[in-house]
C-alpha positions in Angstrom: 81.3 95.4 100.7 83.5 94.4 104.2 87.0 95.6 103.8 87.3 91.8 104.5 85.5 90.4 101.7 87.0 93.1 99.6 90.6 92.0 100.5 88.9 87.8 100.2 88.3 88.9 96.5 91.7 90.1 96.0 93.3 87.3 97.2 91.1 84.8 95.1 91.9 86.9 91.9 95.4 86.8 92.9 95.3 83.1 93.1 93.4 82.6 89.9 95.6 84.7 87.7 98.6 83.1 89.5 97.6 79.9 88.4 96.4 80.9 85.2 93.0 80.1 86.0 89.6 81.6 83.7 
């Protein structure tokens, strides 16, 4: 996996536990 798509995946877990999200 791109570092880029790595650091993508991060970011969208980040969001979806920030908001609480399943």
């Amino acid at each position: 996996m791109d570092p880029a798509e790595t650091k993508r995946a991060q970011l969208d877990k980040g969001l979806c536990d920030d908001l609480s999200w399943p």
